[in-house]
PDB file of N, CA, C and O in Angstrom:
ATOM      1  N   UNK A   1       2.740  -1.088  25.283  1.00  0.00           N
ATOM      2  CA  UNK A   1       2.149  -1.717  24.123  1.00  0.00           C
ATOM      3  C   UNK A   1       2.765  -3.095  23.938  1.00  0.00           C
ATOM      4  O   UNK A   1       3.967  -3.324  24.071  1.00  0.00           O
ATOM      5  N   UNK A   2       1.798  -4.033  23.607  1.00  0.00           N
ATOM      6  CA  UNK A   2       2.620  -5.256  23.248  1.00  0.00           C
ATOM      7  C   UNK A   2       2.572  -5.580  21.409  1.00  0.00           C
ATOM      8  O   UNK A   2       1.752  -5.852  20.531  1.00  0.00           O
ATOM      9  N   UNK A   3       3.638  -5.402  21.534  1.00  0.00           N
ATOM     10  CA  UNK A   3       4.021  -6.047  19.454  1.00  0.00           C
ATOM     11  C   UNK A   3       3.852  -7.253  19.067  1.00  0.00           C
ATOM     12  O   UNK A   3       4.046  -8.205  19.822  1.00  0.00           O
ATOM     13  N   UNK A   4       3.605  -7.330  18.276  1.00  0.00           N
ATOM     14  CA  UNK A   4       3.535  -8.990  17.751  1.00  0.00           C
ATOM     15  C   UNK A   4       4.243  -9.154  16.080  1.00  0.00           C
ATOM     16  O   UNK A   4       3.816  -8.734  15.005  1.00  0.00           O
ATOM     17  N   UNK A   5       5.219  -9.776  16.346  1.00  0.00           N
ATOM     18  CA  UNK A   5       6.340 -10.009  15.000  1.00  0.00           C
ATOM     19  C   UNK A   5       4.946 -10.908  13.937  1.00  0.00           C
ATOM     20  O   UNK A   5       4.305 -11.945  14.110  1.00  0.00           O
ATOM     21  N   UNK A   6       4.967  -9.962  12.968  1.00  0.00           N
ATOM     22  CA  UNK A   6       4.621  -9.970  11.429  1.00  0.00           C
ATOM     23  C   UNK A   6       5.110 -11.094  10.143  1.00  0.00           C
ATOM     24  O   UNK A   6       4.476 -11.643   9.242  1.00  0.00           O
ATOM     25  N   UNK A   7       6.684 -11.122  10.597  1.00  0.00           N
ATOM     26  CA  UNK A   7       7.197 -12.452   9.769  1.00  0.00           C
ATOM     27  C   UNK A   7       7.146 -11.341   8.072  1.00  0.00           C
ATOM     28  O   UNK A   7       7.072 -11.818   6.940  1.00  0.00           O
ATOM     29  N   UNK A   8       7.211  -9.866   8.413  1.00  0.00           N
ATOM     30  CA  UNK A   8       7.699  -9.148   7.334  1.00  0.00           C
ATOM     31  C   UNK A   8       9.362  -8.395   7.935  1.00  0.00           C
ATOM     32  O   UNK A   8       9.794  -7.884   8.968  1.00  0.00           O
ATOM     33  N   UNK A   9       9.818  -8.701   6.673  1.00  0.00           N
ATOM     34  CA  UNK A   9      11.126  -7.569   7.563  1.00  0.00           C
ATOM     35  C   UNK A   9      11.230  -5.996   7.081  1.00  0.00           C
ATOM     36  O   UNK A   9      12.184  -5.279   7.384  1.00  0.00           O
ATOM     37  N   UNK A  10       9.921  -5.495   6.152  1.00  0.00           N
ATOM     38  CA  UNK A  10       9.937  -4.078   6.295  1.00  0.00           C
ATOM     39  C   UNK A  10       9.615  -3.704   7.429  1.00  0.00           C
ATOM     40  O   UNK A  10      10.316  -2.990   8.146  1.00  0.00           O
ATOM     41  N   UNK A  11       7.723  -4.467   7.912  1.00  0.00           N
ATOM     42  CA  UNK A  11       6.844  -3.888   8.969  1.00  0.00           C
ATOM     43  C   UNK A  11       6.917  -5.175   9.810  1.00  0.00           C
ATOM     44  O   UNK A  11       6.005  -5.991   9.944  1.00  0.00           O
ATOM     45  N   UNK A  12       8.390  -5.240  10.466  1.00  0.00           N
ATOM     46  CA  UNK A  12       8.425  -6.440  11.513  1.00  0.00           C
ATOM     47  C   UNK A  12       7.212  -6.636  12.871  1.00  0.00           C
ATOM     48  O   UNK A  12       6.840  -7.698  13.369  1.00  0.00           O
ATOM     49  N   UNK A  13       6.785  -5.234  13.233  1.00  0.00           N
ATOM     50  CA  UNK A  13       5.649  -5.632  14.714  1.00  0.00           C
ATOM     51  C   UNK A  13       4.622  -4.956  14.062  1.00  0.00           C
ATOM     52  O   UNK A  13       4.749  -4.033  13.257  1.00  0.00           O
ATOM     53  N   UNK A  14       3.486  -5.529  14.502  1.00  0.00           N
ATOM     54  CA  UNK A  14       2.251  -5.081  14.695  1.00  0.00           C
ATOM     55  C   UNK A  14       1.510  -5.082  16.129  1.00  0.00           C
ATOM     56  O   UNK A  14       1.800  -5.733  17.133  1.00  0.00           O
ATOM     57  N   UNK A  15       0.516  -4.200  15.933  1.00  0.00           N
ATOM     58  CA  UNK A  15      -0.271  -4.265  17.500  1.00  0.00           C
ATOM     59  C   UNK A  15      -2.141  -3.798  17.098  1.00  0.00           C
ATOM     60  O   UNK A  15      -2.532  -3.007  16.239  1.00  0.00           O
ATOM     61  N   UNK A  16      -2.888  -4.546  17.982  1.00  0.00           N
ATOM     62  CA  UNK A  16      -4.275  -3.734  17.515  1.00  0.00           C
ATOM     63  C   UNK A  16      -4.519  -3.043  18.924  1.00  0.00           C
ATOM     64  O   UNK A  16      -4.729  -3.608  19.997  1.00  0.00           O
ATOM     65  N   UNK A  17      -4.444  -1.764  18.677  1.00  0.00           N
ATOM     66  CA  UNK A  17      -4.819  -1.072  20.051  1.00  0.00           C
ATOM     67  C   UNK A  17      -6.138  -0.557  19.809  1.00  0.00           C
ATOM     68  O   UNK A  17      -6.249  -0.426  18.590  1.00  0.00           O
ATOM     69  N   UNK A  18      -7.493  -0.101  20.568  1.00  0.00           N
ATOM     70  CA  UNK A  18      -8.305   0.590  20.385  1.00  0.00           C
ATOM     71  C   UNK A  18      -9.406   0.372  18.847  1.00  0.00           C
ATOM     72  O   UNK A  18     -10.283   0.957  18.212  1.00  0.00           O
ATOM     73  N   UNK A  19      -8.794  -0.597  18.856  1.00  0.00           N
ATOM     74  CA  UNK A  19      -9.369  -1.170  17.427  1.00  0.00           C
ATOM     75  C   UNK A  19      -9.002  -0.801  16.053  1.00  0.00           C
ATOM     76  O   UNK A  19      -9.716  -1.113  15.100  1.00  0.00           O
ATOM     77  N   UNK A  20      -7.834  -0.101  15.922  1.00  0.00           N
ATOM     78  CA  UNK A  20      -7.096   0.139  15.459  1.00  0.00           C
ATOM     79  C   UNK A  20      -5.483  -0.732  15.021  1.00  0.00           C
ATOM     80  O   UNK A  20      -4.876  -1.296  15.931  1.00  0.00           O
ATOM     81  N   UNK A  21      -5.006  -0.750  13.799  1.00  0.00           N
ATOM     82  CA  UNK A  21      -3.536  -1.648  13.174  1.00  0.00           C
ATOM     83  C   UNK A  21      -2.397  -0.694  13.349  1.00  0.00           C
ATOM     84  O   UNK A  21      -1.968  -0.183  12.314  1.00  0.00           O
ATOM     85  N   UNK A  22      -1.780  -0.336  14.594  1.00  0.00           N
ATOM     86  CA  UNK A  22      -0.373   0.198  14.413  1.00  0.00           C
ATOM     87  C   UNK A  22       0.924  -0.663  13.927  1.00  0.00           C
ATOM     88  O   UNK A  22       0.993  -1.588  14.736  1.00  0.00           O
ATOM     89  N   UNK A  23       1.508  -0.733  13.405  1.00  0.00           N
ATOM     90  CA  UNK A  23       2.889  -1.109  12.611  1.00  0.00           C
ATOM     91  C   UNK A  23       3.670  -0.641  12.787  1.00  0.00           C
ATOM     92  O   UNK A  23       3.451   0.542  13.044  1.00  0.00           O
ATOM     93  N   UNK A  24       5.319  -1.107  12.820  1.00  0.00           N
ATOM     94  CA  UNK A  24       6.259  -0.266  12.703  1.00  0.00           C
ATOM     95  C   UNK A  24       7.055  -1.092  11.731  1.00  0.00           C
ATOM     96  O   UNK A  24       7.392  -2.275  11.667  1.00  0.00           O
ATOM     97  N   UNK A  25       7.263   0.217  10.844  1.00  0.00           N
ATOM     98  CA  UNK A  25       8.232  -0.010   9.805  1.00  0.00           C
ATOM     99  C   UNK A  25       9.720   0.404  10.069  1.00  0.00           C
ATOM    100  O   UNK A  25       9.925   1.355  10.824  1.00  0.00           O
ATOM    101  N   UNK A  26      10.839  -0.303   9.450  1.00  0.00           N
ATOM    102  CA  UNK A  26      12.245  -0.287   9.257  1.00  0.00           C
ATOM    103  C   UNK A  26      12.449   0.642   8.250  1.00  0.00           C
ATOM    104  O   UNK A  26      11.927   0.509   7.143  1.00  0.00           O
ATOM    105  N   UNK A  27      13.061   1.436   8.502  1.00  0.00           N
ATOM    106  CA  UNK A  27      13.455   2.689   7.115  1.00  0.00           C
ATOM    107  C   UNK A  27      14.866   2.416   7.255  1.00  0.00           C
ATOM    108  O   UNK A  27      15.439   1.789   8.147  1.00  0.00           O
ATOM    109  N   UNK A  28      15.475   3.160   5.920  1.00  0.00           N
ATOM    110  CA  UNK A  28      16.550   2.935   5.115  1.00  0.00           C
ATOM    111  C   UNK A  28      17.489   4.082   6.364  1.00  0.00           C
ATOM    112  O   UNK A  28      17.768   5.234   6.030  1.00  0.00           O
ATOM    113  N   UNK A  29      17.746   3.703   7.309  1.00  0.00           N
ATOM    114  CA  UNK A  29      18.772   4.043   8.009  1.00  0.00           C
ATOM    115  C   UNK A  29      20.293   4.518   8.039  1.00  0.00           C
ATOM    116  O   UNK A  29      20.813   4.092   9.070  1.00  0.00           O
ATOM    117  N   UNK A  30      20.962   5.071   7.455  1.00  0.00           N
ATOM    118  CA  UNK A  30      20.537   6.533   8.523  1.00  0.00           C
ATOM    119  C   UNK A  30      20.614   7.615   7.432  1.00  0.00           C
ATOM    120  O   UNK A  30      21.267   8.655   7.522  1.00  0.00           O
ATOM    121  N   UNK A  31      19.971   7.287   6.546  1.00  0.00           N
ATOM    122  CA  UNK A  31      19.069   7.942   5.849  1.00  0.00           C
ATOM    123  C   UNK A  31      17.783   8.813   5.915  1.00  0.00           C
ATOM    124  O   UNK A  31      17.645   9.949   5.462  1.00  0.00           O
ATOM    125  N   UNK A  32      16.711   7.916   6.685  1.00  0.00           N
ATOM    126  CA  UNK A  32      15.760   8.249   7.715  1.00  0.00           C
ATOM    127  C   UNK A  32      15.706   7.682   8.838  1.00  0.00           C
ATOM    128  O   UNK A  32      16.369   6.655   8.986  1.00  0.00           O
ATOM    129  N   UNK A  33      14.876   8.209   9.970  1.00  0.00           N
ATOM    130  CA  UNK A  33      14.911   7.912  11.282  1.00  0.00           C
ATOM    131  C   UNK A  33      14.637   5.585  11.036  1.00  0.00           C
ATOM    132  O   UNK A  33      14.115   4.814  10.232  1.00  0.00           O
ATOM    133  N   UNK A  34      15.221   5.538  12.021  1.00  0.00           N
ATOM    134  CA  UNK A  34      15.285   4.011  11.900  1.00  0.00           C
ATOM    135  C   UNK A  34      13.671   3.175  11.804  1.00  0.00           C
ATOM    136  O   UNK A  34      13.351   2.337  10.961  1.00  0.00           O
ATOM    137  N   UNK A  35      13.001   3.595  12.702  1.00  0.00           N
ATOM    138  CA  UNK A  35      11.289   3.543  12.668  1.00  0.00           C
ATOM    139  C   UNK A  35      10.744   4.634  12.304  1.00  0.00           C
ATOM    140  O   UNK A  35      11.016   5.800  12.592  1.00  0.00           O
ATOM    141  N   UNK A  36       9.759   4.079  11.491  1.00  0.00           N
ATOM    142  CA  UNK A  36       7.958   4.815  11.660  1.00  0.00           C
ATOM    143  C   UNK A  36       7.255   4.056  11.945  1.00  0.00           C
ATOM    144  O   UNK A  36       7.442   2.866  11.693  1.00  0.00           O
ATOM    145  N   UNK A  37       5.885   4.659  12.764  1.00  0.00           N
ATOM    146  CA  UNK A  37       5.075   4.273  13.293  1.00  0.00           C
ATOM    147  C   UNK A  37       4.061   4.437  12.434  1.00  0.00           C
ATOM    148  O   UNK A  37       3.896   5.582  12.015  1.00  0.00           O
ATOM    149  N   UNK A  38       3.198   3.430  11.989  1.00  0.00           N
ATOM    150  CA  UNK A  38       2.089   3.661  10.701  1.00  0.00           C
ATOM    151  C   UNK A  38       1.023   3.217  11.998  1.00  0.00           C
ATOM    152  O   UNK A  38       1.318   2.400  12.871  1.00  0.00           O
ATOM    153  N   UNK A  39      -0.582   4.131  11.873  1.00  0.00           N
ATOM    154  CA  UNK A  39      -1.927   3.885  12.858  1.00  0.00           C
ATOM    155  C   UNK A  39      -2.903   3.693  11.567  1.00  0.00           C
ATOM    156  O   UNK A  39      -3.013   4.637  10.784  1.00  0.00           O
ATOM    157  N   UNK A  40      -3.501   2.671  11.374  1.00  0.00           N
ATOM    158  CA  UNK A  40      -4.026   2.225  10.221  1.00  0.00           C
ATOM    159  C   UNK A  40      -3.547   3.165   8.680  1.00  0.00           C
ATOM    160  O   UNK A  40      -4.209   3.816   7.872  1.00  0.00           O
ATOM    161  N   UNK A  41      -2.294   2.882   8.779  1.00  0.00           N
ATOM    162  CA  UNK A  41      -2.279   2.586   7.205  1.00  0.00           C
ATOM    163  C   UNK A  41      -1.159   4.614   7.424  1.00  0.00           C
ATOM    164  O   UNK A  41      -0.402   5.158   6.620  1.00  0.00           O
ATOM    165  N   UNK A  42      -1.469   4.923   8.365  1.00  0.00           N
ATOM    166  CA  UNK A  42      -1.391   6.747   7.810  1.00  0.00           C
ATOM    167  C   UNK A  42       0.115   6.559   9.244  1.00  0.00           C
ATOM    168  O   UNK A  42       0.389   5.850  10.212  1.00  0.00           O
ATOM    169  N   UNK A  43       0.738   7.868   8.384  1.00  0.00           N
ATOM    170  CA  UNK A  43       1.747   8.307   9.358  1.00  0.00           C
ATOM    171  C   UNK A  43       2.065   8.550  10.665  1.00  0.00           C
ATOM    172  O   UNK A  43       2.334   9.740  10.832  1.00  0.00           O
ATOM    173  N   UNK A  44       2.152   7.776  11.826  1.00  0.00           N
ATOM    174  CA  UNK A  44       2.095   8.485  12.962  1.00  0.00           C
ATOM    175  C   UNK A  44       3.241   9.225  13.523  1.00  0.00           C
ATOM    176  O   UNK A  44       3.239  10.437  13.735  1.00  0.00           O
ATOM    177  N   UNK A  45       4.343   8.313  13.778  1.00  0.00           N
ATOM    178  CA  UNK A  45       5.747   9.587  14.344  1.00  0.00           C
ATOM    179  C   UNK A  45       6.991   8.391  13.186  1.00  0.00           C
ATOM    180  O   UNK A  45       6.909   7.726  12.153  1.00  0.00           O
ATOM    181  N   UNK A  46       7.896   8.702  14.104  1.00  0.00           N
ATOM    182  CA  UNK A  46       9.251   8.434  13.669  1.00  0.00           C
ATOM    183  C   UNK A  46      10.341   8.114  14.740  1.00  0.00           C
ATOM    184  O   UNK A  46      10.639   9.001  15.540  1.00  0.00           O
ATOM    185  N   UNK A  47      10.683   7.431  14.773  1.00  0.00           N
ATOM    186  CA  UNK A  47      11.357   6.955  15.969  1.00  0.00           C
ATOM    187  C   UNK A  47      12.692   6.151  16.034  1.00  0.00           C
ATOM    188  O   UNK A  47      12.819   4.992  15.640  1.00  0.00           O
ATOM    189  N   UNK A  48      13.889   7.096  16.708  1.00  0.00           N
ATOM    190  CA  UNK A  48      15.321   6.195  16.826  1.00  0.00           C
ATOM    191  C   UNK A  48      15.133   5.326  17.566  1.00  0.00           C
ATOM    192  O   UNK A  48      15.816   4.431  17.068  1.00  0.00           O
ATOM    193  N   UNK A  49      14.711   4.952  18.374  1.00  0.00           N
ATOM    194  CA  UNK A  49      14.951   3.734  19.415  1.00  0.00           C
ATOM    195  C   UNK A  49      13.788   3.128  19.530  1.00  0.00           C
ATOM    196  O   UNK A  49      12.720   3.552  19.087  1.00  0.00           O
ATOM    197  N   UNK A  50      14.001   1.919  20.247  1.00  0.00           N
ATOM    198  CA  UNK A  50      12.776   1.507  20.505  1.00  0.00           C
ATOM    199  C   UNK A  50      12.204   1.957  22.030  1.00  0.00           C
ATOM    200  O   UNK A  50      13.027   1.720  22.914  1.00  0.00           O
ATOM    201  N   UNK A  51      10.591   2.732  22.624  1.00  0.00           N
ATOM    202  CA  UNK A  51      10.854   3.069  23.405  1.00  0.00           C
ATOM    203  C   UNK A  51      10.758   1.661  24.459  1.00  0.00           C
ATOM    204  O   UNK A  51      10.523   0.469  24.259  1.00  0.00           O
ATOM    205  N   UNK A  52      11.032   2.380  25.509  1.00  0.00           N
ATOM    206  CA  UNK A  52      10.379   1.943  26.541  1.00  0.00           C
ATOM    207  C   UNK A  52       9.141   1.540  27.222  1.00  0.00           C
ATOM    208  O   UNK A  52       8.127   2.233  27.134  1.00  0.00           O
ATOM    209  N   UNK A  53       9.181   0.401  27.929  1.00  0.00           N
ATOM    210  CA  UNK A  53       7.363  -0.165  28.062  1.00  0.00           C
ATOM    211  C   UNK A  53       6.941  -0.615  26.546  1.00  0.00           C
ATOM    212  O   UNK A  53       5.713  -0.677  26.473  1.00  0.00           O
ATOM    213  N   UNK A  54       7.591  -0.950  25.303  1.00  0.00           N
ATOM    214  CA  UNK A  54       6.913  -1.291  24.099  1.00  0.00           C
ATOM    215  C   UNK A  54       7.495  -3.240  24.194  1.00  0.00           C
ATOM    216  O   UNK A  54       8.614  -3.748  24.123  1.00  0.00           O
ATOM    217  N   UNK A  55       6.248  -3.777  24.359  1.00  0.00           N
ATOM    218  CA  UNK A  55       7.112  -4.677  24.576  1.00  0.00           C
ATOM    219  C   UNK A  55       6.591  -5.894  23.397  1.00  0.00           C
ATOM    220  O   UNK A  55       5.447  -6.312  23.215  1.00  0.00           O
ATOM    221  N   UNK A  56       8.153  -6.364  22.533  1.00  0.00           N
ATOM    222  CA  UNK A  56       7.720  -7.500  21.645  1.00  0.00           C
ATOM    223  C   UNK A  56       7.921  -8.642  21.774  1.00  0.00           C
ATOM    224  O   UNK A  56       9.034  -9.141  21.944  1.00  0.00           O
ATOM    225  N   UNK A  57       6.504  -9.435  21.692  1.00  0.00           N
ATOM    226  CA  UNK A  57       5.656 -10.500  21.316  1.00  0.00           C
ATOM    227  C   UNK A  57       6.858 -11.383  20.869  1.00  0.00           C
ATOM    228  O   UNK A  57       7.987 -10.973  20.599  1.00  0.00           O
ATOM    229  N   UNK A  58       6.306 -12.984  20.833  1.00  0.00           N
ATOM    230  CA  UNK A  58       7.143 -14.136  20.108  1.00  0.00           C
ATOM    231  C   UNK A  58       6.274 -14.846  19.477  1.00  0.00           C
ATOM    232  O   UNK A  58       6.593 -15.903  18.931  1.00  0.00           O
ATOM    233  N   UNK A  59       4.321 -14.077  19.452  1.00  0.00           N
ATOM    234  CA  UNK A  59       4.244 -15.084  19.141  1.00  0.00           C
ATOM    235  C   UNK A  59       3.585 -14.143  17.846  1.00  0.00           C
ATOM    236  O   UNK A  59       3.598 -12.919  17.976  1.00  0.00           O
ATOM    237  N   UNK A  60       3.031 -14.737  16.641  1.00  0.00           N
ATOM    238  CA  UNK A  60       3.654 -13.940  15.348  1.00  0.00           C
ATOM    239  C   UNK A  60       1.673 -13.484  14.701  1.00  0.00           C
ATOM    240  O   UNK A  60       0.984 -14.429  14.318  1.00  0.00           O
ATOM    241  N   UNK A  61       1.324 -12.642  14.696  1.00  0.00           N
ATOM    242  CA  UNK A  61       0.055 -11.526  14.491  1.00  0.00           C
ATOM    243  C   UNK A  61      -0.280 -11.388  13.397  1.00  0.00           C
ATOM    244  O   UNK A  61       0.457 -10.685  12.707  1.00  0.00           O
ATOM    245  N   UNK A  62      -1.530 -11.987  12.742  1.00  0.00           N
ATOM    246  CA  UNK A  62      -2.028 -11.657  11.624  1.00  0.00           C
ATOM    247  C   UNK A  62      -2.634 -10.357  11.058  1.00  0.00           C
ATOM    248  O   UNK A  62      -3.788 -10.021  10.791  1.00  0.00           O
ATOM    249  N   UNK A  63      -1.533  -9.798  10.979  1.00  0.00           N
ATOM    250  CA  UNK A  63      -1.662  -8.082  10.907  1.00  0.00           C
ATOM    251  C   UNK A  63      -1.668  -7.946   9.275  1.00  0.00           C
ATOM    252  O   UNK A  63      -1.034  -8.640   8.480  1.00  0.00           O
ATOM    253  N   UNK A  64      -2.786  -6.584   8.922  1.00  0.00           N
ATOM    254  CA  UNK A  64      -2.955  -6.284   7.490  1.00  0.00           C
ATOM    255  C   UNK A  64      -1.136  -5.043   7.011  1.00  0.00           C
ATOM    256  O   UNK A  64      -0.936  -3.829   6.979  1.00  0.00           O
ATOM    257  N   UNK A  65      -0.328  -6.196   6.765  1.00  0.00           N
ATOM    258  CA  UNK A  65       1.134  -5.366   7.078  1.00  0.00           C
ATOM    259  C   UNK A  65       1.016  -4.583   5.432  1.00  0.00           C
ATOM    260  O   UNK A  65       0.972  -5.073   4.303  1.00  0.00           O
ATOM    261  N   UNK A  66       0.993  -3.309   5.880  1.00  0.00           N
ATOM    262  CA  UNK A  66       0.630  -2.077   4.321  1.00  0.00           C
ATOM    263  C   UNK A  66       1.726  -2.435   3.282  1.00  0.00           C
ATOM    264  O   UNK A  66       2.064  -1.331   2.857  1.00  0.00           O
ATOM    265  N   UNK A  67       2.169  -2.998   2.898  1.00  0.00           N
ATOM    266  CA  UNK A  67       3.524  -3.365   1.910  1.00  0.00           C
ATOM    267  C   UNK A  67       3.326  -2.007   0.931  1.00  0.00           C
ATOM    268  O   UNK A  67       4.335  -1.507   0.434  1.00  0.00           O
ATOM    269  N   UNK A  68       2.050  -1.448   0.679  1.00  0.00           N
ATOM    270  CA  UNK A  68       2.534  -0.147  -0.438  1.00  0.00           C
ATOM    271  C   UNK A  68       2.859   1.089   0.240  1.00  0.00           C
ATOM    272  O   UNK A  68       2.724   2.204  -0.265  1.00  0.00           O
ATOM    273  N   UNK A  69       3.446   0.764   1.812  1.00  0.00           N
ATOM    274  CA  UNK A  69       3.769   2.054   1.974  1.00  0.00           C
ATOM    275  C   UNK A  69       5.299   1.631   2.428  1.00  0.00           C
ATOM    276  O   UNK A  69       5.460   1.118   3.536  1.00  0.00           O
ATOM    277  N   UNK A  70       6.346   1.842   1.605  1.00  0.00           N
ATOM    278  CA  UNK A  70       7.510   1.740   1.884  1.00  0.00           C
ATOM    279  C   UNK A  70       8.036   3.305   1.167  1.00  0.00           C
ATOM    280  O   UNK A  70       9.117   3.388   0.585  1.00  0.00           O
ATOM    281  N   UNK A  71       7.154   4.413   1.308  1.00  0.00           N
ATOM    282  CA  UNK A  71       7.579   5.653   0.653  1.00  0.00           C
ATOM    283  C   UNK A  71       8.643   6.453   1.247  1.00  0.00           C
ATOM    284  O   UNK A  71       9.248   7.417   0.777  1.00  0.00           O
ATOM    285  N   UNK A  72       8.772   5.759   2.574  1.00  0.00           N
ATOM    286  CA  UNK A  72       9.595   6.827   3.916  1.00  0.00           C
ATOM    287  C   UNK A  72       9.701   8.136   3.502  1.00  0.00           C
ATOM    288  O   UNK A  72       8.606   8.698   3.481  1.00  0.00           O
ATOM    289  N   UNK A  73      10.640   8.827   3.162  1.00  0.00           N
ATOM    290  CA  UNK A  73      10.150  10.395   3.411  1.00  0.00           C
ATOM    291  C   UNK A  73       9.712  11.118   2.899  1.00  0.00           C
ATOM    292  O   UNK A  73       9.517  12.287   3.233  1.00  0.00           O
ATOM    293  N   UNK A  74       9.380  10.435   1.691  1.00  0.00           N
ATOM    294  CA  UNK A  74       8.402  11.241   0.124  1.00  0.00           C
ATOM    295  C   UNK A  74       6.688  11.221   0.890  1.00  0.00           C
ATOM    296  O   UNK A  74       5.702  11.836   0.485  1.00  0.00           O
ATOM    297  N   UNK A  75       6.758  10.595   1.706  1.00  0.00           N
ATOM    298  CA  UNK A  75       5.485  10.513   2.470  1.00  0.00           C
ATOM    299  C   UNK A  75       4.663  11.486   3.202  1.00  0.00           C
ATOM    300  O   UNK A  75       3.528  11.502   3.677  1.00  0.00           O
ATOM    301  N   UNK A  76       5.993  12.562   3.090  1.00  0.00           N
ATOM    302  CA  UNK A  76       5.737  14.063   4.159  1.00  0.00           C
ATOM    303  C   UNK A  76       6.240  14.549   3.176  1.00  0.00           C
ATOM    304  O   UNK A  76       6.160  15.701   3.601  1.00  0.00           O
ATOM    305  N   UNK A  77       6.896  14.724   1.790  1.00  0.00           N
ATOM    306  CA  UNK A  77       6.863  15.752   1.061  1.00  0.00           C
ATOM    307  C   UNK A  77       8.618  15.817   1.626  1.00  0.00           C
ATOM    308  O   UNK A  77       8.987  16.991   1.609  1.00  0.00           O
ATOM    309  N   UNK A  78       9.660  14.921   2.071  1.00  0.00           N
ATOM    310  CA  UNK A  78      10.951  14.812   2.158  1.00  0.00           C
ATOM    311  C   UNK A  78      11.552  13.415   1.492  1.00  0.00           C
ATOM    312  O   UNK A  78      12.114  12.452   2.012  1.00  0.00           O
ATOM    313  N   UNK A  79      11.073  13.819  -0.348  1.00  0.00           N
ATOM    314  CA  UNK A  79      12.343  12.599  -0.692  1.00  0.00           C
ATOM    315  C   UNK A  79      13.553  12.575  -0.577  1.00  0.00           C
ATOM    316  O   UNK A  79      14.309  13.539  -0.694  1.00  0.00           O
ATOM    317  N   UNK A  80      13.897  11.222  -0.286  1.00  0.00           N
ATOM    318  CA  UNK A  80      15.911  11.444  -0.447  1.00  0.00           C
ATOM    319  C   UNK A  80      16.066  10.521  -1.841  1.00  0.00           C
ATOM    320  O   UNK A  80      15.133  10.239  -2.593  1.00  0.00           O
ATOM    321  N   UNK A  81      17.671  10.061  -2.029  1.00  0.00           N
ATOM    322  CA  UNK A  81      17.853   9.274  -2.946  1.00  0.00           C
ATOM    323  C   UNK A  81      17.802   7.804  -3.250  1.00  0.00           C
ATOM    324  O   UNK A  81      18.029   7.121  -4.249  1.00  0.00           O
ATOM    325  N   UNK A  82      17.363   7.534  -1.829  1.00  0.00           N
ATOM    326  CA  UNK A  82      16.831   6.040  -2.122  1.00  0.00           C
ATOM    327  C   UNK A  82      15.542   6.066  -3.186  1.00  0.00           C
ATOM    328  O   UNK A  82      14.683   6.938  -3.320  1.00  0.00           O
ATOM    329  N   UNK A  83      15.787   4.224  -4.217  1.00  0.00           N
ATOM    330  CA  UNK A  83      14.800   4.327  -4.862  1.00  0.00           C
ATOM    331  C   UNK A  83      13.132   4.034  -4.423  1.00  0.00           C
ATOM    332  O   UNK A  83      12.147   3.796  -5.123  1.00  0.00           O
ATOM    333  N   UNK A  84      13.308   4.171  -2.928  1.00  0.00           N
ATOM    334  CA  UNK A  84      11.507   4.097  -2.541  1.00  0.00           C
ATOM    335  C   UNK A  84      11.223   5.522  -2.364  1.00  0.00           C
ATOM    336  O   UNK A  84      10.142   5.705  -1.803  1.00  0.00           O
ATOM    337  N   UNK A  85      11.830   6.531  -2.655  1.00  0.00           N
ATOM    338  CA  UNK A  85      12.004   7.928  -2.028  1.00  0.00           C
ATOM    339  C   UNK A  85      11.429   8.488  -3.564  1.00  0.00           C
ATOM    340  O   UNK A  85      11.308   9.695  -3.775  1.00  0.00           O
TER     341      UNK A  85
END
């Protein structure tokens, strides 16, 4: 996959695959897993590392970056004590 930096520092990359807006968001670490992966707008996984073959962009993607979803784990029904939780 190729990323393209957002110029947000919640949802730093974006990508349009398949015609589709994947994002990855920064969570409150190590609190929750360091990434999530948002596929238009909805939950996809969760992710410690960055994988492999994901490769980011320099040059910067006019991506629809979801700013109202900074819920991290209240999102699946796992709040913690952060106040986005």
């Amino acid at each position: 996959m190729q990323w393209q930096p957002t110029g947000n520092g919640e949802f730093p990359y974006a990508c349009r695959l398949d015609g589709r807006w994947w994002v990855v968001r920064v969570n409150a670490f190590p609190d929750h897993p360091l990434y999530t992966v948002l596929v238009d707008g909805r939950f996809d996984s969760d992710l410690e590392d960055w994988p492999e073959g994901w490769e980011r962009g320099s040059d910067p993607v006019d991506a629809p970056v979801p700013t109202t979803l900074t819920a991290y784990g209240s999102e699946r029904g796992e709040p913690c004590d952060c106040p986005y939780c």
